[in-house]
C-alpha positions in Angstrom: 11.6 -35.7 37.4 13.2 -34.9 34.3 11.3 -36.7 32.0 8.1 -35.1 34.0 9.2 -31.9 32.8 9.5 -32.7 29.3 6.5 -34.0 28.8 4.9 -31.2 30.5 6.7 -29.3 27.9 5.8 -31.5 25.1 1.8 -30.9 26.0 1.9 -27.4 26.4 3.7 -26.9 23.0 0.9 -29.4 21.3 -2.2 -27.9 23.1 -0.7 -24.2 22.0 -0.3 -25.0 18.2 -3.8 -26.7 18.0 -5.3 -24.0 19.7 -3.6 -21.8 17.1 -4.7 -23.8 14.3 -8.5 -23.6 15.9 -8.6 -20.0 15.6 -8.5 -19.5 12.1 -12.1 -19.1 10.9 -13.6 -19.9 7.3 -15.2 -17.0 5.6 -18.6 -17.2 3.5 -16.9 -18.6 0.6 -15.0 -21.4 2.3 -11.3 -20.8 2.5 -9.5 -19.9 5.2 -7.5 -17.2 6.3 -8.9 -14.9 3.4 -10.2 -11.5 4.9 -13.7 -11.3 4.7 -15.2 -8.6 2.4 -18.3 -7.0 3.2 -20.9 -7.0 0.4 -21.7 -3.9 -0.9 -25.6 -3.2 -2.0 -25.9 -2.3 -5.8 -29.4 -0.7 -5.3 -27.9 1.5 -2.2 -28.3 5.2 -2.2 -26.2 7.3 -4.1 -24.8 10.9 -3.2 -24.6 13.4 -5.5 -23.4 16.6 -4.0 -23.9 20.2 -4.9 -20.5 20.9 -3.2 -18.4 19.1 -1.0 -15.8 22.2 -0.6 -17.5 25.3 0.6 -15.1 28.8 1.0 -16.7 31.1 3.0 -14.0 33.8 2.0 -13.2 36.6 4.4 -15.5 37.0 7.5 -15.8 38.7 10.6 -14.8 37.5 13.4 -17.3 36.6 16.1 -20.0 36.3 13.0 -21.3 32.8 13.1 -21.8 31.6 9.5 -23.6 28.6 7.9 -23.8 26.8 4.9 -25.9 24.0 3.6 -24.5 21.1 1.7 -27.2 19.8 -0.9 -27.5 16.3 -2.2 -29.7 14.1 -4.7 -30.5 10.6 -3.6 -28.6 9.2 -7.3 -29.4 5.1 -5.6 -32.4 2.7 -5.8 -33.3 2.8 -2.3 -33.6 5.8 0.4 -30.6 7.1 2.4 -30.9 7.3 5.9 -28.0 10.4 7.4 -27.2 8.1 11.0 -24.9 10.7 12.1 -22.9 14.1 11.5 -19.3 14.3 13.1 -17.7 17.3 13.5 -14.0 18.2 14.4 -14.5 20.9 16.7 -17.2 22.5 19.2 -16.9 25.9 17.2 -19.3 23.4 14.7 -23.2 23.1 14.8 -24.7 20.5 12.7 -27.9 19.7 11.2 -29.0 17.4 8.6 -32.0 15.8 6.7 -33.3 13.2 9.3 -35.9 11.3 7.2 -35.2 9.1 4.7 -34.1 10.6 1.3 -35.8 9.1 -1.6 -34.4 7.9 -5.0 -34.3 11.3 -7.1 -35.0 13.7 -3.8 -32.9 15.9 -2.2 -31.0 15.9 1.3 -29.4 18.5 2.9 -26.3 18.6 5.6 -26.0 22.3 7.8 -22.9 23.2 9.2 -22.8 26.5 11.4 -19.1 28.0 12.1 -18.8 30.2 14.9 -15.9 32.1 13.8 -13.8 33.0 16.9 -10.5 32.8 16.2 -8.6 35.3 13.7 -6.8 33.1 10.8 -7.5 31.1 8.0 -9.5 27.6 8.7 -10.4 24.6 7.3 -12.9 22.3 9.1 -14.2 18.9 8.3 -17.3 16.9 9.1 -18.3 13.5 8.1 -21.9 13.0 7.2 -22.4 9.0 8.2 -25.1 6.9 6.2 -26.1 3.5 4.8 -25.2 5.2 1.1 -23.1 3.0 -0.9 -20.4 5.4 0.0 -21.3 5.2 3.7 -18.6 8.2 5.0 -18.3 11.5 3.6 -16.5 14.2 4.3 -17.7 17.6 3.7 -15.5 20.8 4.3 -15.5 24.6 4.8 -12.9 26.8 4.9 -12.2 30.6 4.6 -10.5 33.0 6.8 -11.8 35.0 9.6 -10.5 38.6 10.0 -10.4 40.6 13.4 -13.1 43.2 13.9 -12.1 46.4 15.2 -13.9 47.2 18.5 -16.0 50.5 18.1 -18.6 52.2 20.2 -17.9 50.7 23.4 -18.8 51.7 26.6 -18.2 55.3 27.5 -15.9 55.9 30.3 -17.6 57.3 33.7 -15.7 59.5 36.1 -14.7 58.3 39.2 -13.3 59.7 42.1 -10.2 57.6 40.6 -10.3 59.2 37.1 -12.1 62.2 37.9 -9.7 64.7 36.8 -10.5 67.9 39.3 -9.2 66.8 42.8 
């Protein structure tokens, strides 16, 4: 019985170290264990940015405001804009859905509702097949509180009513 659970031992240690040793996969080049690095396309579009910081200053609170970040297609070959991620729902985004040309320009939209009193800084990330394929584009400023005037004028009531 003993020497039954030694060789049981003495498979299970053999089948785990070859099934170790099976798991390690060549890359393209041939040796193993080196990380595989994905090739980069010299002729990929290119960014070039107008601005990738955009202060909005002082602003009103509860005035939405937008700006549009402007780039030129600097590559060989188009960019396509996949996606626009934004770090909050206070954020709308729009952006250039067509392919930008080599030499063209591309635009990215972001709209900030500004609700909250206080300085911000918000972030999106504009993803494409660019040769820099993520790119983070920010706004910032400071939203000051607007004073309430004109309101609604008071009725009397038989609760307010100052005669009874």
């Amino acid at each position: 019985m003993r020497n039954f659970f030694s060789a049981l031992t003495l498979i299970l240690l053999i089948s785990t170290v070859s099934y170790a040793q099976t798991s390690v996969s060549p890359n393209s080049n041939g040796s193993e264990g080196a990380p595989v690095v994905p090739v980069v396309n010299p002729n990929a579009g290119e960014f070039k940015w107008v601005e990738e910081t955009h202060d909005f200053g002082t602003i009103s609170q509860g005035t939405p405001v937008k700006n549009k970040f402007e780039f030129t297609n600097m590559g060989k070959e188009p960019i396509i804009v996949s996606n626009v991620q934004k770090t909050c729902g206070c954020t709308v985004t729009e952006w250039t859905k067509e392919p930008v040309m080599p030499g063209q320009v591309g635009y990215v939209t972001a709209e900030f509702n500004a609700a909250k009193e206080g300085p911000f800084t918000k972030a999106i990330t504009v993803q494409s097949d660019a040769k820099t394929p993520s790119v983070k584009l920010y706004f910032k400023g400071t939203v000051q509180k607007t004073e309430q005037t004109g309101g609604v004028p008071e009725q009397n009531t038989i609760f307010n009513s100052g005669g009874n």
